[in-house]
Residue frames relative to the residue before (quaternion, step in Angstrom):
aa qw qx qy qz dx dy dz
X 1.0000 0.0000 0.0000 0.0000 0.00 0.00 0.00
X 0.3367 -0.7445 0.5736 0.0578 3.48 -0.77 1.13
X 0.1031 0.7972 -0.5945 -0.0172 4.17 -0.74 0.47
X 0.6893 -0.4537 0.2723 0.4949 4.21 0.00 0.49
X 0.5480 0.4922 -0.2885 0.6117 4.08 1.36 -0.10
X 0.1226 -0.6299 0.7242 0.2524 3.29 -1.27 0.65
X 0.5607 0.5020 -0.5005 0.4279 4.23 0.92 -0.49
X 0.5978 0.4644 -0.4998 0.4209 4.26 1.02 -0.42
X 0.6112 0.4507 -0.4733 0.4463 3.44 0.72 -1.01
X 0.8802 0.1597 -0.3946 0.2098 3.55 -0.07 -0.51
X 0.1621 0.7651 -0.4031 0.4753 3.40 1.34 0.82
X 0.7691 0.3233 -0.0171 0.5510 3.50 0.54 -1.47
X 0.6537 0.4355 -0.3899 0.4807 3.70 1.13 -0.04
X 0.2695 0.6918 -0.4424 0.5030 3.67 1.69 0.29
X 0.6915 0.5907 -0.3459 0.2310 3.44 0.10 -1.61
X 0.5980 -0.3976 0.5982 0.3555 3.24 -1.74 -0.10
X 0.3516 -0.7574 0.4460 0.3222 4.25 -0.10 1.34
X 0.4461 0.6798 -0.4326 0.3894 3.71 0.99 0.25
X 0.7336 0.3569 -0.1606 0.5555 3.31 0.83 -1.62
X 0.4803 0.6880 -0.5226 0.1511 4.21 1.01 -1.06
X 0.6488 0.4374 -0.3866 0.4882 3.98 0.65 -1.42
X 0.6270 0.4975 -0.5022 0.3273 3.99 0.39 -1.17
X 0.8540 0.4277 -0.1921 0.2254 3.41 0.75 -0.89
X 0.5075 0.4884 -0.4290 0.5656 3.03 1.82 0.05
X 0.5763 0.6121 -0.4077 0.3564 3.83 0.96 -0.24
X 0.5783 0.5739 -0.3064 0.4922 3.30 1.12 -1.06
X 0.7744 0.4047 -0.2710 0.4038 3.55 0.07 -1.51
X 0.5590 0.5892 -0.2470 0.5285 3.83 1.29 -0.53
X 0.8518 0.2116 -0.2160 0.4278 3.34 0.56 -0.29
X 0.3082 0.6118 -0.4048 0.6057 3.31 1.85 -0.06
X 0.6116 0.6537 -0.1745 0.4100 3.95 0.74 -0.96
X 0.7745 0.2727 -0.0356 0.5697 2.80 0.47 -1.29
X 0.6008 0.4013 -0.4430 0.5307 3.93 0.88 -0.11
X 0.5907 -0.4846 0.4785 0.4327 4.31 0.87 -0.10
X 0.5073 0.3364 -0.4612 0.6456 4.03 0.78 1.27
X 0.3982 -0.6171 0.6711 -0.1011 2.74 -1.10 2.18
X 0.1888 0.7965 -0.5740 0.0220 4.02 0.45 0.41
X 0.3949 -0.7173 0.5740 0.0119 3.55 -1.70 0.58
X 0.1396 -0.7433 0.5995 0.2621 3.41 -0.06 0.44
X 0.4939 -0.7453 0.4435 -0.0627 3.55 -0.97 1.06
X 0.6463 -0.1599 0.3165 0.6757 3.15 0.87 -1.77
X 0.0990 -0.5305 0.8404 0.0493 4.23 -1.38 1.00
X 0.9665 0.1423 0.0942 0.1919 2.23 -1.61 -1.27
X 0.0088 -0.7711 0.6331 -0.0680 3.91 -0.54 0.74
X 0.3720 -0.6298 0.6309 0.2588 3.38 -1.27 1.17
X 0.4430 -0.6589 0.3947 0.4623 3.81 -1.09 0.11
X 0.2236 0.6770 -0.4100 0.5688 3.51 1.64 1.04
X 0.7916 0.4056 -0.1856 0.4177 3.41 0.46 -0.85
X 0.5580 0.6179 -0.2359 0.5013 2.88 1.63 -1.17
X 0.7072 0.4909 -0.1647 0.4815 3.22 0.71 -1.08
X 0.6777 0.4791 -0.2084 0.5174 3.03 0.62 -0.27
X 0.4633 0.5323 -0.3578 0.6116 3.99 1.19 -0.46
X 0.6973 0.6092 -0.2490 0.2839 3.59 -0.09 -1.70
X 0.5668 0.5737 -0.4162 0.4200 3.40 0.65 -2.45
X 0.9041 0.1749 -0.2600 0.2905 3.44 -0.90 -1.33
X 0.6988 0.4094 -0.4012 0.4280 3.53 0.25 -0.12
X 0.2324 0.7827 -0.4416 0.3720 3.70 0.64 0.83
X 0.3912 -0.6259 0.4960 0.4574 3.54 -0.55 0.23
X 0.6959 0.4085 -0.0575 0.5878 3.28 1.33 -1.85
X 0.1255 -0.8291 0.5221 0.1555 3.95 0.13 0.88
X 0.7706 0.4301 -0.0846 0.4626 3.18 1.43 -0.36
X 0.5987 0.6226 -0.1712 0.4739 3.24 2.03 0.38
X 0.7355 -0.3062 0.2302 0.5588 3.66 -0.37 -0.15
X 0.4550 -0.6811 0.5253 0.2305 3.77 -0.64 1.79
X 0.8113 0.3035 -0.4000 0.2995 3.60 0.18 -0.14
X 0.2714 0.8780 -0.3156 0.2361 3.30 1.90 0.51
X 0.4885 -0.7136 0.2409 0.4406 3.63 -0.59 0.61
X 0.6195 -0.5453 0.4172 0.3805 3.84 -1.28 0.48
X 0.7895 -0.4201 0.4320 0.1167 2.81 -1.66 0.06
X 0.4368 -0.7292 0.3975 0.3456 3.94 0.59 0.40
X 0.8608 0.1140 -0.1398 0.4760 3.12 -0.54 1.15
X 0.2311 0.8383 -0.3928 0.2992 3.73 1.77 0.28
X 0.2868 -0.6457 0.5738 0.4142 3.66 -0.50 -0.31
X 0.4474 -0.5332 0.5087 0.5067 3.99 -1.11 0.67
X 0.0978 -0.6047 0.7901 -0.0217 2.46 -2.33 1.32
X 0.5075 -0.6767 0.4794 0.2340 3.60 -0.50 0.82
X 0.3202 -0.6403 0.6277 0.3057 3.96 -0.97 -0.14
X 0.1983 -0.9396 0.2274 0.1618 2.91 -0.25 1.11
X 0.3858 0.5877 -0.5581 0.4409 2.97 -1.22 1.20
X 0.6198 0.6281 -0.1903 0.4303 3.14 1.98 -0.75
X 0.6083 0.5473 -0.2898 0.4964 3.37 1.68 -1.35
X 0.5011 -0.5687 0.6105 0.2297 3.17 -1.85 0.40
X 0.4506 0.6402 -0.4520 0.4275 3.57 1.24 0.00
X 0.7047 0.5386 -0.3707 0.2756 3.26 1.20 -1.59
X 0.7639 0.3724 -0.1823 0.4945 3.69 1.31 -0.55
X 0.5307 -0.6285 0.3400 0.4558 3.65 1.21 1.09
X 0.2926 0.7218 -0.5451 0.3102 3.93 0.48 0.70
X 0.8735 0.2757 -0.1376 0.3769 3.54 0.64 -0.75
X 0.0613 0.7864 -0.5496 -0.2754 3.25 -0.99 -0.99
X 0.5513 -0.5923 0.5663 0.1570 3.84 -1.47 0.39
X 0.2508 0.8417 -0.4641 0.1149 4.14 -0.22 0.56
X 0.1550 -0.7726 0.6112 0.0740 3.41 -0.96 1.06
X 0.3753 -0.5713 0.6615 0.3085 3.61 -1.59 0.14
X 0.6414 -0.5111 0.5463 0.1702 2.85 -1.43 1.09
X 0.6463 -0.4932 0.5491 0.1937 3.22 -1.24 0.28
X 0.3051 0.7953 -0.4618 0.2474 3.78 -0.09 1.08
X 0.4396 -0.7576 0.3220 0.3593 3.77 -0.36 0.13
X 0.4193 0.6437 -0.4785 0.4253 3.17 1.55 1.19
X 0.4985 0.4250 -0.2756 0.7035 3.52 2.44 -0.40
X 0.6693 -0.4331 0.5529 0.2421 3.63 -0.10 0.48
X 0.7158 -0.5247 0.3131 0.3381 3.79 0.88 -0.14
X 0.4833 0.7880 -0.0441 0.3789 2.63 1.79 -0.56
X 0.1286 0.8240 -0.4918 -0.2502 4.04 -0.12 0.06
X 0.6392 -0.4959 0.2081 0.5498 3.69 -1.37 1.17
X 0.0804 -0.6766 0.7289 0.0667 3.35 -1.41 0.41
X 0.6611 -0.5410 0.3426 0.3910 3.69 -0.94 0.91
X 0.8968 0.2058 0.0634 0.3866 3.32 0.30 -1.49
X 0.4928 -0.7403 0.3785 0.2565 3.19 2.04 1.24
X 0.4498 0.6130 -0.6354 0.1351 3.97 0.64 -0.04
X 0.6863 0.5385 -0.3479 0.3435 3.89 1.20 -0.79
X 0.6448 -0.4745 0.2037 0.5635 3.49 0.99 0.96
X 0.3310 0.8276 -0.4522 0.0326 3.54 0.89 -0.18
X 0.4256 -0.6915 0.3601 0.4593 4.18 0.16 0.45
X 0.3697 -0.7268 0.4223 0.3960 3.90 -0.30 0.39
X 0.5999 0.5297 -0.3433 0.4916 3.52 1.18 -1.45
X 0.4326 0.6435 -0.5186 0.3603 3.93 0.40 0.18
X 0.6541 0.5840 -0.2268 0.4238 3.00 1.16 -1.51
X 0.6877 0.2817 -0.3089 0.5936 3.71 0.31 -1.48
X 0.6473 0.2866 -0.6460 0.2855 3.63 -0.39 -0.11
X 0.7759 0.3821 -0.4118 0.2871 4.08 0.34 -0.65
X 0.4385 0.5767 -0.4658 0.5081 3.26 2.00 0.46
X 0.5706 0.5425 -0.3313 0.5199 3.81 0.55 -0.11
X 0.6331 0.4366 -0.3091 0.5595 3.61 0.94 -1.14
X 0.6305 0.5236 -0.3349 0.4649 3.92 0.45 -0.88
X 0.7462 0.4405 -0.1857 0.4634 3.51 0.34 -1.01
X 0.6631 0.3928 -0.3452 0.5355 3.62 0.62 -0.61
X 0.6963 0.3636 -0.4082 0.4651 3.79 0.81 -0.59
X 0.8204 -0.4975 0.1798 0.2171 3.55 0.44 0.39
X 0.2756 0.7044 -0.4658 0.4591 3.30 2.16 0.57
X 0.3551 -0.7807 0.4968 0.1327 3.41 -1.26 0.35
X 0.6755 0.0918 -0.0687 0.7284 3.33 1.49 -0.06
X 0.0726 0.6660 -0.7403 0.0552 3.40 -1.53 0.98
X 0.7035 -0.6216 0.3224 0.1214 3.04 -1.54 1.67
X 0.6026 0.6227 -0.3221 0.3811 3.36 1.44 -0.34
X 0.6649 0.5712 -0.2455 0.4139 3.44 1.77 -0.22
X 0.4161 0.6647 -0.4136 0.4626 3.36 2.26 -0.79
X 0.6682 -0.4028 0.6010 0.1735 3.32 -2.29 0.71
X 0.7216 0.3086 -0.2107 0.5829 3.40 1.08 -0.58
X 0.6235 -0.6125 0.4050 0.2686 3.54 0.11 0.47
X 0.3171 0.7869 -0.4961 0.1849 4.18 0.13 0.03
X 0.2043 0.7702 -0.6041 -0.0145 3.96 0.80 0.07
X 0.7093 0.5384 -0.3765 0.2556 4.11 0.52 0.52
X 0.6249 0.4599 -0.3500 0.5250 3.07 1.93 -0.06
X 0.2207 -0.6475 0.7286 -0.0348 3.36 -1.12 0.68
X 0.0706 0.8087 -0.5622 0.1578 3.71 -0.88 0.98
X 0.0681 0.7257 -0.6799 -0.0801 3.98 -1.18 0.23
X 0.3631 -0.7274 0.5806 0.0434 3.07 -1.32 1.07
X 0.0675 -0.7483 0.5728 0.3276 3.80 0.84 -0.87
X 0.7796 -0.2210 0.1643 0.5625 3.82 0.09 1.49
X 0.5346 0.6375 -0.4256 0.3558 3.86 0.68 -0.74
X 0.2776 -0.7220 0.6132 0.1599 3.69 -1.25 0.56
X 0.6422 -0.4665 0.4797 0.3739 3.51 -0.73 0.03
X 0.7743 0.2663 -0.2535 0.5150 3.38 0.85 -0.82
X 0.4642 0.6114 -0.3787 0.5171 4.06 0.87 0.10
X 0.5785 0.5517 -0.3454 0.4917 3.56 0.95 -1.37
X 0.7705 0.5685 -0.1782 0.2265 3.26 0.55 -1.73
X 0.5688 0.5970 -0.2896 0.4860 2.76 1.61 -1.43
X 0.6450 0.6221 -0.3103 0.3172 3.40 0.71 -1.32
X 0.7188 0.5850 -0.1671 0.3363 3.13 0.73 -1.58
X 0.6740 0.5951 -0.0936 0.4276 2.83 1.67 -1.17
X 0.5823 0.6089 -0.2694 0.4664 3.20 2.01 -1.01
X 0.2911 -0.6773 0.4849 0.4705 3.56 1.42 -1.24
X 0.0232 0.7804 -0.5670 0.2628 3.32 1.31 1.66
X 0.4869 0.8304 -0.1694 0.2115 3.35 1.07 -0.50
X 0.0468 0.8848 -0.4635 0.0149 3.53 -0.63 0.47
X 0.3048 -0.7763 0.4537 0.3140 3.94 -0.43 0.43
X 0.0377 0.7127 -0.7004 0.0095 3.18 -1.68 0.64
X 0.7741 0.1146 -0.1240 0.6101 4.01 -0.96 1.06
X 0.6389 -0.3028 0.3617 0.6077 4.07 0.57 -0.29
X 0.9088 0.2563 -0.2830 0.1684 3.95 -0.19 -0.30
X 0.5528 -0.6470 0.3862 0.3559 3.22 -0.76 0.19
X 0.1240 0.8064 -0.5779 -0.0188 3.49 -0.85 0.94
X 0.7740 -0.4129 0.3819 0.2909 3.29 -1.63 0.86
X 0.1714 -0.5354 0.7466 0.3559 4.37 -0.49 0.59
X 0.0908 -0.5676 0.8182 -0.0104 3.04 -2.22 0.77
C-alpha cells in the first residue's frame, strides 16, 4: 500500500500484513479530507517497548511495569502494546496553516487545536481501526490500533507459543 510518504510507506510495511492496506487507507483518506498525517511509531519490539517506558517511570530504575511519571504520555508494559505485535500505529499532522503552524503534538501543549484530533479520530475509526487513543482515560489521540477480537494478553500468549510467522524481517503473531 502506497500513501503520499515514502517514510509512511515504510512505517506501514512494519505492520502486521493484515492491518498494512488499513493503514495506508486511513492515512490516504485523512489526506485527502485536508490531515497531512505521519506515521510516528508501528511496530515496537517488546525491547523497544521497554525501552520507551524505562525513562518515563516514576521509579526509572524499578519494576518495568511500574507506574509513570505524572503527566507521561501512555506507555504500555511491554508485551501489553499492540505495537508490540504490528497491530497499531502512532500519527501526527504535519504542520500546516490549518494547525496554526503548528505540528499535531499528543498533548496539544504547542497550541496544537484539540478538535483536529477527534476529527482524525473519526477519520481513523470510520476507515476501519477499532480503537483510537482519543477515547482512553489516559489521553493518547495518536494511536489507532486493531486487534481482530485478540487481547493483548492472547497475542502474547501466542507470540509466546511460536504462533508466529515472518514477513519483511519480523516476526508476527498468526491472527
Amino acid at each position: 500500500p502506497k500513501t503520499w510518504s515514502r517514510s509512511n510507506d515504510r512505517r506501514i510495511a512494519t505492520l502486521h500484513p493484515k492491518i498494512r492496506a488499513l493503514a495506508a487507507y486511513f492515512i490516504n483518506t485523512a489526506y485527502k479530507e485536508g490531515y497531512k498525517l505521519i506515521v510516528t511509531s508501528a511496530l515496537r519490539t517488546i525491547a523497544d517497548q521497554a525501552r520507551i517506558r524505562r525513562p518515563r517511570l516514576q521509579n526509572p530504575n524499578g519494576p518495568i511495569g511500574g507506574p509513570l511519571k505524572p503527566g507521561m504520555p501512555a506507555t504500555a508494559i511491554p508485551g501489553r502494546s499492540t505495537h508490540n505485535y504490528g497491530l497499531a500505529l502512532d500519527v501526527s499532522e504535519v504542520a500546516s496553516p490549518a494547525t496554526g503552524g503548528v505540528p499535531g503534538k499528543m498533548d496539544c501543549s504547542n497550541g496544537y487545536p484539540r478538535n483536529r484530533w477527534h476529527e482524525i479520530g473519526k477519520i481513523g475509526l470510520k476507515c476501519g481501526f477499532q480503537s483510537w487513543g482519543g477515547t482512553y482515560s489516559r489521553w493518547d489521540p495518536v494511536h489507532f490500533h486493531l486487534t481482530f477480537g485478540k487481547s493483548t494478553r492472547d497475542l502474547k500468549k501466542a507470540f509466546d507459543k511460536g504462533d508466529v510467522f515472518k514477513n519483511n524481517g519480523n516476526v508476527y503473531v498468526n491472527i
